[in-house]
C-alpha angles and dihedrals in degrees: 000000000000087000086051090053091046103045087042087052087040082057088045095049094044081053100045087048099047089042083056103040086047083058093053094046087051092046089051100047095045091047091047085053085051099053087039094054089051092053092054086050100056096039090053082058097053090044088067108045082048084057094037087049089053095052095053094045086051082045093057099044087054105049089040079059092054099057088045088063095047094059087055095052125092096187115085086200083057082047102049083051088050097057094037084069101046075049080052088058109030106025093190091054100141093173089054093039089050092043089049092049087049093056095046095058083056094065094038101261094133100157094051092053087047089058096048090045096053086045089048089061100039082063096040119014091171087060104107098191091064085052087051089048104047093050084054087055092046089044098050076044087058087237096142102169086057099047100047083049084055095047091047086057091046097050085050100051098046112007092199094087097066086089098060087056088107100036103059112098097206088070102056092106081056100060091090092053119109097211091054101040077057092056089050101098108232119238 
């Protein structure tokens, strides 16, 4: 009887071991899923910002590729296609939005280089070169108030260029104003 009691507690025993061993198993597998999954997680993440980084990086060298270009060309119409692909690229550029501006007062597109400098300054209202531009625009406009507001927040934003007051062409119907001969710094 007693080896009867005993073999039947030894099978319980076998059973109760290898119910409980199955559940650690089962922990363990289910725990080791979960860390995996967090792993793919997190390497599918890093996955993208490696991609996202190429692509900037592309992006830059690109875009480095492109002023460089620029400086070569003589044409401001060359020019104006350059920077509309750096825009292509990098749609915010304000450099690229104020040089193009630049450029299109040079052909007489005044209007057009109103509009990108205004847009220039809506991305960016600390840039002082958009301010610069767009006073040109006003100037070559004969919209003197606005431009000498322009110039003022030029000034006020980068104080070099006080001293291209004189130089730049698109003021020349401003040399008679007061309030610009009052901007000029005196030697």
């Amino acid at each position: 009887m007693l080896v009867l009691l005993g073999w039947h507690s030894l099978k319980d025993i076998k059973k109760s071991l290898k119910s409980d061993m199955s559940k650690k198993i089962q922990t363990l597998t289910t725990d080791y899923e979960n860390r995996l999954q967090q792993i793919e997680v997190k390497m599918k993440e890093r996955s993208k910002i490696i991609i996202e980084t190429q692509q900037n990086i592309t992006n830059s060298n690109s875009i480095h590729s492109l002023w460089m270009r620029v400086g070569l060309e003589k044409s401001e119409e060359d020019k104006i296609s350059i920077y509309d692909e750096i825009l292509n690229i990098k749609p915010d550029d304000i450099e690229a939005m104020t040089y193009k501006a630049d450029a299109l007062l040079e052909i007489g597109e005044v209007r057009w280089a109103l509009n990108l400098s205004i847009s220039a300054i809506e991305f960016d209202p600390e840039y002082s070169l958009a301010y610069w531009q767009r006073a040109c625009a006003y100037a070559k406009m004969d919209k003197q108030a606005e431009a000498l507001k322009d110039i003022e927040k030029a000034i006020e934003l980068s104080d070099t260029l006080k001293d291209e007051l004189l130089s730049e062409k698109h003021f020349n119907n401003l040399h008679d104003n007061k309030s610009f001969k009052l901007l000029i710094p005196h030697s």
